[in-house]
N, C-alpha and C positions, 0 to 999 in steps of 0.2 A: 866523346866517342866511347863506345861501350867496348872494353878488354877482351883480350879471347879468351875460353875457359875450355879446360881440356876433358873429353871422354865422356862426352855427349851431351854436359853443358851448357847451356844454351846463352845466344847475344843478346843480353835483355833491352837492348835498344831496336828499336820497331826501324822499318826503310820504310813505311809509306804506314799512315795513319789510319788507312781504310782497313786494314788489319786489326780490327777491335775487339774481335770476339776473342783471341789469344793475348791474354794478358799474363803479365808475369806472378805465376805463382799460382794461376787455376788447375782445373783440371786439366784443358787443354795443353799448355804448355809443362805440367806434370806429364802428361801421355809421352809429346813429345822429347822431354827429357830421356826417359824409362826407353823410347825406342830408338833413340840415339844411343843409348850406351849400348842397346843387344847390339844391334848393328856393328859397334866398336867389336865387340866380343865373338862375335863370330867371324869378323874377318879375323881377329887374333888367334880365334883355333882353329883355323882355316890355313894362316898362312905364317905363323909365329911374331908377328909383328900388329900391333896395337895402335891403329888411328887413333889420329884426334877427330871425333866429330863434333862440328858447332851447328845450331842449327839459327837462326834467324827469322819471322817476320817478313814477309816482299810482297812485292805485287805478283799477277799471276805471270809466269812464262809467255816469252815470244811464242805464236803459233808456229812459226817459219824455221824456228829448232830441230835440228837433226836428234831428237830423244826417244828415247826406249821408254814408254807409256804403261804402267801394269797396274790395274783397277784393283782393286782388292775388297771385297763384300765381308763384312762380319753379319755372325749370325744372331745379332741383335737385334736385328728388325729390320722391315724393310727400308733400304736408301740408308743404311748406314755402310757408308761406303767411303774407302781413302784411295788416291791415285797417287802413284810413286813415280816419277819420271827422273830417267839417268839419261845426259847427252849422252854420244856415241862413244868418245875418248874415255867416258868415267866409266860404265858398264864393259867397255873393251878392256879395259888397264884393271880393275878390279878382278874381274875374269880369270886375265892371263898371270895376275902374279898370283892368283889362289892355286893355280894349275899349275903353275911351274915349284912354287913349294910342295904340290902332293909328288911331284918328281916327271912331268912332265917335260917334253924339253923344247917343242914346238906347239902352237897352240892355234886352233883353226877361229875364225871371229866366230862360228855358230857355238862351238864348245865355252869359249867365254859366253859369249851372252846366256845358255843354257846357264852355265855357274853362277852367274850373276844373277838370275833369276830363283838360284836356289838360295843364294846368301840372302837374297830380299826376304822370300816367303820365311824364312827363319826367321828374321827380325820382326817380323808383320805379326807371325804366331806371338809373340812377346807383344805387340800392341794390342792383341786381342787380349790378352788375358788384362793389360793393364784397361783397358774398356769393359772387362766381366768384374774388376774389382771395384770399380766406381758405379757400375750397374748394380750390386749386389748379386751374382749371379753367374755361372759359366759359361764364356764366348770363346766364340770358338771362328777359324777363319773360311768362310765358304770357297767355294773352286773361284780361284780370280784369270783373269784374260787378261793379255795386250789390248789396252783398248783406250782410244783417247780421252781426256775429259772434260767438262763443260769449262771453259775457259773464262765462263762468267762467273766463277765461284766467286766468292768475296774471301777467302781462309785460305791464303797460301802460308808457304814456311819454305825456307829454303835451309840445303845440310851438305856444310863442305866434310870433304874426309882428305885429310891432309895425311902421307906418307911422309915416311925420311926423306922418299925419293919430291916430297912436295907438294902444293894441293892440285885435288882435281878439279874437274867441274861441276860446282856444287847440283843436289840433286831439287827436286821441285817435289811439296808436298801440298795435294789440294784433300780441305776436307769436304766431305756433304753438310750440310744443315741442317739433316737429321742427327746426324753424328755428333754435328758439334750441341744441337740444341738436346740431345739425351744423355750428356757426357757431365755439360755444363747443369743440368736440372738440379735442383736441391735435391736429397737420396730422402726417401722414406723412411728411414731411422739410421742410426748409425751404424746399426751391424750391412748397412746397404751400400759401404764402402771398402768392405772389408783388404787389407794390402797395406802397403807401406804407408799408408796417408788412411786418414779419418776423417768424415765431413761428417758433423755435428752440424745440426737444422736448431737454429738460434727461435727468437718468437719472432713476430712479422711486427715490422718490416723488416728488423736487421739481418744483415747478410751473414751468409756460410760462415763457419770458424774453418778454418784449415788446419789441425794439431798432426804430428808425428806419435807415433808409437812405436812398440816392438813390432818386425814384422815377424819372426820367428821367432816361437814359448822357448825355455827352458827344455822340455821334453826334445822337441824337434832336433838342438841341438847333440842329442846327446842319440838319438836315430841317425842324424848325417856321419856318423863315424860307424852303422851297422856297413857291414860287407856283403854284397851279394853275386852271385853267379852269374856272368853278360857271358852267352854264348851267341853262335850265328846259326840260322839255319838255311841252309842253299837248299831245301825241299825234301819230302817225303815221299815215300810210297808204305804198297803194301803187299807183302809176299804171302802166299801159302806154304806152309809148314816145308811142303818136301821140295822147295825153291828154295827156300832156306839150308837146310840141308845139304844141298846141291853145290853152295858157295865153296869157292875155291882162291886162291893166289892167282891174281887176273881177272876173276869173275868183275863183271859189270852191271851194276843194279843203276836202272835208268830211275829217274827224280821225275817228280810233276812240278818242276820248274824249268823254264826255259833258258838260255842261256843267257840271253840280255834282258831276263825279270829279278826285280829287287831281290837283295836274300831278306830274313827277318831277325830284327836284332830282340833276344828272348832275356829277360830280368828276372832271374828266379821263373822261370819256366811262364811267363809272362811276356805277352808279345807288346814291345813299348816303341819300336820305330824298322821302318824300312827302310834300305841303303841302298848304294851300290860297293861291293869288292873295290880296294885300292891296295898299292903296294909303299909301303914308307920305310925308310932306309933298310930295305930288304923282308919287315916283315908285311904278312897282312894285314890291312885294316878294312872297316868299313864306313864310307861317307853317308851321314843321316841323309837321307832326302825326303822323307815322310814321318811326323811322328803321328803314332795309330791315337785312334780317336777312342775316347773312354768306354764306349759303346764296343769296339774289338778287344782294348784290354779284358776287357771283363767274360767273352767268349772263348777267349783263350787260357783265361785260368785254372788248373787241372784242380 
């Protein structure tokens, strides 16, 4: 019987044989490692406390499960596609203890599962980039739906998230067979793996080498200690000269944002993610719910 391993480590013993294309120490089960641990990590900045997740090998899911279903498309091509499914108690109990850490004190089932829907796509955005490093190339995650999925997949995985308070119901991951079959492909050279792993193309027949390398130069490190300015922006407008003027103690300049539209989180006068306003032991904060796509950072640069 295969050991637990903590923080998104994975049960290298398979539950059912049909399970073949995830073997231990592929791509595939490299993906699934990398999105186990976001997963662990954002529920920890979420709610101060740090799951274990394992993930496992299984057959697909009963159909007749009370689960919360969310498709998730990457923009790798067409039918590269993963489906995430949480029973009700896992998505409700994850939910409610994210919300009751932002200070919450009652918590409606719609407001968890909205949460739980935003811890997922966090974790999903981290599966894509580990699917843009084994592509050679940047992915990115398209608009995903509640949506069921084909039950005849052959590529499940199943990922418990064990609290203090104890495990829950583990989650069910099915993949496409595009997905797995463009993940799994030998890479075109080796800069076509670029990320913490390196797949070097051997001569034929022989199979892939798998080598580790640095994932961050020397230089990088020594960037990750720059400082820079995170401000928020709750919206703009624009006055004429003798409105300006006019301002007074009391005066009210109205915004072209609305009151329940995201504000923007600005990095060095760089637009890098959309939120919502929260309150954390008295001060503000804001909860990422969108990070902007490379296409708006670069519009927004003065």
């Amino acid at each position: 019987m295969a050991g637990k391993q903590r923080d998104g480590d994975r049960v290298n013993e398979p539950q059912n044989s049909q399970c073949s294309t995830i073997a231990p120490g592929d791509r595939a089960s490299l993906l699934l490692d990398q999105w186990a641990a976001s997963l662990a990590q954002v529920l920890e900045s979420m709610t101060d406390e740090k799951p274990e997740v394992q993930w496992q090998r299984c057959t697909a899911p009963s159909a007749d499960q009370d689960i919360l279903w969310w498709e998730q498309p990457f923009q790798a091509g067409p039918g590269m596609t993963v489906w995430v499914g949480a029973p009700h108690a896992t998505w409700e109990q994850a939910g409610t203890v994210t919300l009751k850490a932002a200070g919450l004190e009652t918590v409606e089932a719609a407001e968890a599962r909205s949460t739980w829907l935003e811890i997922l796509s966090q974790s999903l955005a981290v599966m894509a980039r580990g699917i843009g490093s084994f592509l050679g190339r940047e992915v990115a995650c398209e608009a995903g739906a509640e949506r069921l999925p084909d039950m005849n997949l052959r590529e499940w995985a199943s990922a418990s998230l064990i609290f203090q308070q104890g495990p829950l119901a583990p989650l069910s991951i099915g993949f496409s067979p595009k997905l797995l079959s463009a993940i799994l492909a030998p890479a075109a050279s080796p800069a076509a793996a670029a990320g913490p792993y390196e797949v070097t193309p051997a001569s034929e027949p022989q199979p892939l080498q798998v080598v580790h390398r640095a994932a961050v130069s020397p230089a990088m490190d020594v960037l990750m200690d720059v400082e820079l300015p995170v401000s928020i922006s709750f919206g703009k407008t624009q006055l004429p000269m003798k409105d300006v003027l006019k301002l007074t103690t009391g005066s009210i300049v109205e915004l072209n944002r609305g009151v329940n539209d995201t504000v923007e989180v600005m990095v060095n006068h760089c637009l890098i993610a959309r939120g919502e306003v929260v309150v954390v032991d008295g001060n503000y904060g804001v909860r990422i719910q969108q990070i902007a796509s490379p296409q708006e950072r670069l519009r927004s640069v003065r």
